[in-house]
N, C-alpha and C positions, 0 to 999 in steps of 0.2 A: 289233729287227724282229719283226713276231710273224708268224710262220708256223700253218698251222691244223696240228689235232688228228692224228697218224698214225691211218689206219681203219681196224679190226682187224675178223676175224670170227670168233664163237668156234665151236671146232672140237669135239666131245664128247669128253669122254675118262674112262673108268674111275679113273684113278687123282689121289688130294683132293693130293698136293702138287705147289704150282705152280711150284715151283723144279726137281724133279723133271720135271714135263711141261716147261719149257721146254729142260730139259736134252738132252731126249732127242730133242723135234723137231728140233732142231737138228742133231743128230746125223743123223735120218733123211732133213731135209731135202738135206745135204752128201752124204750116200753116194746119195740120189733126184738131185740135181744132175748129179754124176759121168756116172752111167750113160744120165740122159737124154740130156745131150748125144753122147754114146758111140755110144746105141742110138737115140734116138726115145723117146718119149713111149709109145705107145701099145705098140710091141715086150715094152717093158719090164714086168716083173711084180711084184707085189708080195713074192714069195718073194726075187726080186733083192736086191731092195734092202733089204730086211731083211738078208740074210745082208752085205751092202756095207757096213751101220749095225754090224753085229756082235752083231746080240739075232734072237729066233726069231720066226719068223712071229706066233706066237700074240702075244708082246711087243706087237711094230708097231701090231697093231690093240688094245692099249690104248691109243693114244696117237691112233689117225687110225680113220674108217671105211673111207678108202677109198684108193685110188691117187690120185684128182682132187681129194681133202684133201690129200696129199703133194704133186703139182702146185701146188696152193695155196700151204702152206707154201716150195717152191722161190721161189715170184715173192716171197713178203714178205721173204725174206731176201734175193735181191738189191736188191728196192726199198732194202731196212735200210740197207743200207751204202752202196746211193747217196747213199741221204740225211745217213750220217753223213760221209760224206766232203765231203757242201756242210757239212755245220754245221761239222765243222771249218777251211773257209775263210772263214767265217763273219767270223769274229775276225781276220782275216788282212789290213788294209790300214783306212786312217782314212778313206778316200772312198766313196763307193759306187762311182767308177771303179777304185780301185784293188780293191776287193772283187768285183765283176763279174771282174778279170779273171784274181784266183786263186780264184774258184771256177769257172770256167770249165776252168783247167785243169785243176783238181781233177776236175771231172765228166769231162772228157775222158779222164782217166787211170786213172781207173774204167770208165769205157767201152773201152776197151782190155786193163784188166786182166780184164773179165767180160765178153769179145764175145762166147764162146757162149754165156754163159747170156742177153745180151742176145738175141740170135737165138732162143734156146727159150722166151721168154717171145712173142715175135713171132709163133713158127710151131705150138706148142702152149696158148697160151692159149686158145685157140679151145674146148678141149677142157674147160673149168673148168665146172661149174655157176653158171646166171647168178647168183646172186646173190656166188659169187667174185669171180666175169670182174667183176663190178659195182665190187667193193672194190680188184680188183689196176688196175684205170682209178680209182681215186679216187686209189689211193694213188701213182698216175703224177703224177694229174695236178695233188698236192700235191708233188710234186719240180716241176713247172716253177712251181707259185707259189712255190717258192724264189726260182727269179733274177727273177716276175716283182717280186719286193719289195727285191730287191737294183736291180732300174733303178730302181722308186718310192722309192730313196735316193738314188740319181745323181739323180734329177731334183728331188730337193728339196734337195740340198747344192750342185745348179747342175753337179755335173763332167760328166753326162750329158745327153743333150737329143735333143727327138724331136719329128719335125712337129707330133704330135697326145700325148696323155698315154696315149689307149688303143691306140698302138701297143705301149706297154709289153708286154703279153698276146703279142702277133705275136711281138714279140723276141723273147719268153722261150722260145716254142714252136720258134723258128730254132734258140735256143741246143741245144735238146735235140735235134732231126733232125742238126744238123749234128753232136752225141756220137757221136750214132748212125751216122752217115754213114759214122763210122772203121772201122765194124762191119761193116755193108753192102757197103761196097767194097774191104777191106781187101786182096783179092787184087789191087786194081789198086795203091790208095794208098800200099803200101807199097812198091812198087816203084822208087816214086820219094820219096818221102817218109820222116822217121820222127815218132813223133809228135810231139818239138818243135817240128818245122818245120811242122805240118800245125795245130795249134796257135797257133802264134805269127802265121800265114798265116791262119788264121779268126779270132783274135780282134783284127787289123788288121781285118778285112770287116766285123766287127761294129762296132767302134771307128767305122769311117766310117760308119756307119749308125747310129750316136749321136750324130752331131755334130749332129743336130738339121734336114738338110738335105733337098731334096725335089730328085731331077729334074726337066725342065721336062715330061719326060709324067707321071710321078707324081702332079703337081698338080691338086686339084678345084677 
């Protein structure tokens, strides 16, 4: 299945080794994580989260210009690991049914294990310089052309099926509100819910809405 290109933006940095630089955002990024969802976004200082990273102020800004560079770098490593945890469902089933529906959980359980950082890409991306905000929306919205290339496998091996083909797109974007959904509402859903069942109860919703069928007002 070919998925498109991850979209990157380069960040300046003083220092020429790039195993080094990535060492370290990384680093900054994870202790900038912590504290944002802790504190907020904007509360938060760069002296913070330096001292969080464990290098000195003057360090940090070899590596980033600014705080809304380190905002940055938080959204590309959560996008990372969304993504890496579809590719590893990837592999995971011979159908495109069966493949939709361990990565499905796969996403779901990433969206559970990073709800606040999902919330702080929601509530502080606002804050990015557009041409970020431009890349952290690319690089979303190459995670939903993940599943939508996993239904355009269900629907070419036949185990999926859908009124139209360009619903495919819709689903895909279903699959990821209702990730997110776990996130959004979790003070109610888990009340009654955990998330196997919450789960297993949306990918049945979805499942019927592959079967390829229209209600009688759905129909044009």
């Amino acid at each position: 299945m070919t998925r498109p290109a991850r979209f990157l933006k380069p960040i300046p940095t003083q220092v020429k080794d790039p195993d080094l630089v990535e060492k370290r955002r990384r680093q900054i990024a994870e202790a900038a994580m912590d504290l944002f969802v802790q504190k907020g976004f904007h509360p938060t200082t760069t002296r913070e989260i330096a001292r969080q990273a464990g290098i000195s102020i003057g360090l940090l800004y070899e590596y980033v210009r600014s705080k809304e560079d380190v905002l940055y770098l938080v959204c590309q490593a959560i996008h990372a690991e969304m993504e890496e945890s579809l590719e590893a469902a990837l592999g995971r089933g011979r159908s495109g049914r069966e493949v939709l529906v361990n990565a499905v959980a796969s996403f779901f359980e990433v969206c559970d294990r990073m709800q606040d950082a999902i919330l702080l890409i929601y509530q502080e991306s606002s804050s990015l310089e557009r041409a970020s905000l431009r890349v952290v929306l690319e690089n979303d919205a190459r995670i939903t052309a993940i599943f939508e290339g996993i239904l355009g496998q269900g629907l070419k091996d036949g185990t999926l099926k859908l009124p139209k083909p360009a619903s495919a797109s819709l689903m895909a974007h279903d699959i990821i509100v209702l990730g997110h959904m776990w996130t959004f509402r979790r003070w109610f859903l888990k009340k009654n819910l955990t998330l196997k069942e919450y789960t297993r109860a949306q990918t049945a919703f979805l499942l019927n809405g592959l079967a390829g069928k229209q209600t009688k007002g759905a129909k044009k």
